[in-house]
C-alpha positions as CSV (number, residue, x, y, z in Angstrom):
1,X,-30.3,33.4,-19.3
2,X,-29.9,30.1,-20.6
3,X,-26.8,28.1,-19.8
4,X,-25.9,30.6,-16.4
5,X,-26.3,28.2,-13.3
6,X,-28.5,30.4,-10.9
7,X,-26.7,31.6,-7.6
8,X,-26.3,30.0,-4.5
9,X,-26.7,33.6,-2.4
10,X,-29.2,34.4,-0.3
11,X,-30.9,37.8,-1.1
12,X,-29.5,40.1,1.0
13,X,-26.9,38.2,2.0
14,X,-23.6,40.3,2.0
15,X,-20.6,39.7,-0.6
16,X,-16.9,38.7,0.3
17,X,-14.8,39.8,-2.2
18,X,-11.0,38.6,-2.9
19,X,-8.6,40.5,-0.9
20,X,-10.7,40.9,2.2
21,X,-11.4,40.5,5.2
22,X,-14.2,38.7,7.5
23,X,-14.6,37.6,11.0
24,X,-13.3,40.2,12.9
25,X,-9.5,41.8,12.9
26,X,-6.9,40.0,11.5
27,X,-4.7,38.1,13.4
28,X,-1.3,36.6,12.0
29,X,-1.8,33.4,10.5
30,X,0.5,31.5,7.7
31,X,-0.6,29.5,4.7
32,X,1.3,27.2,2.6
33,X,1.9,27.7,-0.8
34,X,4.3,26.4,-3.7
35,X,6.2,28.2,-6.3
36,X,7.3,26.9,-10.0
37,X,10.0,27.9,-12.1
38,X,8.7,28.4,-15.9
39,X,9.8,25.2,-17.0
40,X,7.8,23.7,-14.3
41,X,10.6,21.5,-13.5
42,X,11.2,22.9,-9.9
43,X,9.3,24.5,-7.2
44,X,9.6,25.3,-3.4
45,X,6.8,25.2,-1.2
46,X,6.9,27.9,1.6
47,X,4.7,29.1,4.4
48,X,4.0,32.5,3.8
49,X,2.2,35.5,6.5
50,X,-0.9,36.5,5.4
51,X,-1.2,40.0,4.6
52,X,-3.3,42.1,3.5
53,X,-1.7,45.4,4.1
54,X,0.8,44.2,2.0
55,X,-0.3,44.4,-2.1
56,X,1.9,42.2,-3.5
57,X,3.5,38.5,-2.4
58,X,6.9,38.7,-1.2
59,X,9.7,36.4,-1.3
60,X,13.4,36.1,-0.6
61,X,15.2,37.1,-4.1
62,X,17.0,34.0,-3.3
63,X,14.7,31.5,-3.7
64,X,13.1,33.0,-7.1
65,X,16.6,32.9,-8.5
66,X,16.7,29.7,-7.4
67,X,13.5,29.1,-9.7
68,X,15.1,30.8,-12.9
69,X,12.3,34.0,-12.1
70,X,13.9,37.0,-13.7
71,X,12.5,40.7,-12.2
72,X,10.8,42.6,-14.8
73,X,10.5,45.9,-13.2
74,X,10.8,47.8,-10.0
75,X,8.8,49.3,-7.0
76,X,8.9,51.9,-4.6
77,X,7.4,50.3,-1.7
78,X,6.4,52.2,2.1
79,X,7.6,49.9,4.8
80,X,5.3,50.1,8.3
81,X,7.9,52.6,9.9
82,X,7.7,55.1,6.4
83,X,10.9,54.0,5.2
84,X,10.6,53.6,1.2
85,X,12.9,50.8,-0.7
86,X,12.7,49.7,-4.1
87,X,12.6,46.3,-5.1
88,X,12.5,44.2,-8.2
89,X,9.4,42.4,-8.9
90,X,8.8,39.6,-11.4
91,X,6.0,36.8,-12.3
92,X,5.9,33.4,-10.5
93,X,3.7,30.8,-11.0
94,X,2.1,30.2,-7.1
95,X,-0.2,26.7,-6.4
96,X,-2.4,27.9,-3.2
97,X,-5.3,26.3,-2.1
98,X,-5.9,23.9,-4.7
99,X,-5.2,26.6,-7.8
100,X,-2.6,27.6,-9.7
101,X,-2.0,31.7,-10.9
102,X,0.5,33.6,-11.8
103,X,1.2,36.2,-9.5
104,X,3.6,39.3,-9.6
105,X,5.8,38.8,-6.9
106,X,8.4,41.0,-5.1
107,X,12.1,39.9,-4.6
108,X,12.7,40.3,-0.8
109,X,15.8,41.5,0.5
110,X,18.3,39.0,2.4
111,X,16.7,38.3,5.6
112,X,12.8,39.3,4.6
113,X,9.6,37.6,5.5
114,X,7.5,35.3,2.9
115,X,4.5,37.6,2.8
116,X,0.9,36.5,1.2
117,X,0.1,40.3,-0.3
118,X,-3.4,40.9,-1.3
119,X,-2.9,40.7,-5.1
120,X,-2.7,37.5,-4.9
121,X,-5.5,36.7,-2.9
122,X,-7.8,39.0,-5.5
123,X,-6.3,36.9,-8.2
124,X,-6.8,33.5,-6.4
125,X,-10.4,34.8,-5.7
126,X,-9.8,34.3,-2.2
127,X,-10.7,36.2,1.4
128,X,-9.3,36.3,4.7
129,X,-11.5,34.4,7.2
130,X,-10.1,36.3,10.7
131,X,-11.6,34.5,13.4
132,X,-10.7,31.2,12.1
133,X,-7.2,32.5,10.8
134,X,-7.9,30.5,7.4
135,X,-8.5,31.6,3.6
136,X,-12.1,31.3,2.1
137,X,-13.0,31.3,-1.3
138,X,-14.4,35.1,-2.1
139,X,-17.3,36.3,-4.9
140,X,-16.2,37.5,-8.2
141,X,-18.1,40.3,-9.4
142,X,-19.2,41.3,-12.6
């Protein structure tokens, strides 16, 4: 088709697609990452776990007040030892890697780990490079 620029994969060659994982099994690694109010008049850049059992991003509810991020809704989310909480969960604007999306994001309790989920990696177009604990830039699919 005219105007389409013509792949750069190999045939054959296997797909990574957002949200996954290559290299082996995951180790814990952190990336940084910066959040915006709406206005776009303040942010706070965080180092966040990368984790891809974990669907959405989490952060303390005290730093997206902070931001003027209002929850929209709530979740019912399984914790690793089967204990379910609900939290709130609004939209945050998130710069990672050189882009900028906005990303539904859950409100973490006092005391809870930043947490890279992997809706935001699928959104960011990104995968989980495991043996060299870094993020790589995934295939989109049509």
């Amino acid at each position: 088709m005219p105007g389409i620029p013509a792949t750069d994969k190999l045939p054959g060659e296997k797909l990574v697609l957002p949200g996954t994982t290559i290299g082996g099994e995951v180790g814990t690694f952190y990336v940084d990452f910066t959040l915006w109010s709406n206005d776009g008049a303040r942010s706070h850049t965080l180092s966040g776990l990368v984790d891809t059992g974990a669907f959405y991003p989490q952060v303390p509810a005290l730093i997206l007040e902070d931001l003027g991020i209002e929850p929209e809704f709530s979740e019912v989310f399984r914790l690793a030892d089967g204990t379910r909480l609900e939290l709130p969960v609004g939209q945050v604007r998130i710069d990672l890697e050189g882009q900028s999306r906005t990303v539904y994001t859950i409100f973490g309790p006092v005391g809870s780990s930043i947490l890279l989920g992997a809706l935001a990696l699928e959104i960011f177009a990104l995968a989980v490079n495991a043996k060299d604990k870094r993020l790589i830039k995934a295939d989109l699919t049509l």
